[in-house]
C-alpha positions, -999 to +999 in steps of 0.1 A: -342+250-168-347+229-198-364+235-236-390+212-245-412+219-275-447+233-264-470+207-282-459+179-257-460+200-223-487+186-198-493+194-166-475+215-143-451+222-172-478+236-191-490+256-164-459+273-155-459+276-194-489+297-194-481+316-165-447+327-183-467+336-219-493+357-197-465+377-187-457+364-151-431+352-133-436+319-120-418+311-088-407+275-095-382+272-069-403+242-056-415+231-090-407+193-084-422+193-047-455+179-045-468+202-027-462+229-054-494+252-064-496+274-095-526+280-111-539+248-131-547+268-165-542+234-183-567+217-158-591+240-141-619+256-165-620+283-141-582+292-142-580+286-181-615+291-200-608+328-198-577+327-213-600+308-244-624+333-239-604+363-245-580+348-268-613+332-292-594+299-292-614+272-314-619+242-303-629+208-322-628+170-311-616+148-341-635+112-334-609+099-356-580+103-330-597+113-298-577+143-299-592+182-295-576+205-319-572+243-305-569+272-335-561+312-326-567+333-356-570+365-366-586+388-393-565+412-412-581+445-408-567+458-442-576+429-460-603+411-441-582+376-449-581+355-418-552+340-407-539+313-384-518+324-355-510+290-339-529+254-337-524+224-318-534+193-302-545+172-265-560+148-249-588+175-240-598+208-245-579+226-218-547+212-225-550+215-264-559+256-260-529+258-233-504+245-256-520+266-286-518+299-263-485+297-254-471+287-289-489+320-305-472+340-275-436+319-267-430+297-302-429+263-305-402+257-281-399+272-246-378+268-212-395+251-187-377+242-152-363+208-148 
């Protein structure tokens, strides 16, 4: 296992990433074989648009950089401020709202087999 910071995981990383922050546990004694399968949250809308769903990620392209940003807030119920839980960045919106949902649930770093 190995600790990599969460806003550069793509991929399989990501995925088992996911998996870990939904509360699983991720068999990744095959994680480098090619024929590994885990669910593709960071590739398949139908694995990880629920998780956006149900979490009411944001999403937003930014021309500028070609980038999608993904935003989690939430709304104070005593003081009806909304705050930001986590935000981050991909190359497209899957992988941008991965990487956002697993640093508002894990932190900006997180173990990751290797």
């Amino acid at each position: 296992m190995m600790i990599k910071k969460a806003r550069d995981l793509t991929g399989k990383e990501l995925d088992y990433a996911v998996a870990v922050a939904l509360g699983k546990t991720p068999d990744f004694a095959d994680f480098n074989n090619s024929k590994y399968s885990m669910v593709q949250y960071s590739s398949d809308w139908r694995d990880g648009g629920a998780i956006i769903e149900r979490e009411k990620i944001s999403l937003e392209f930014c021309p500028r950089t070609n980038e999608v940003s993904a935003m989690i807030q939430y709304e104070d119920d005593a003081t009806g401020n909304v705050w930001q839980k986590a935000q981050c960045w991909g190359s497209n919106p899957l992988e941008a709202a991965m990487r956002c949902f697993v640093i508002s649930k894990l932190g900006e770093e997180v173990e990751v087999p290797g």
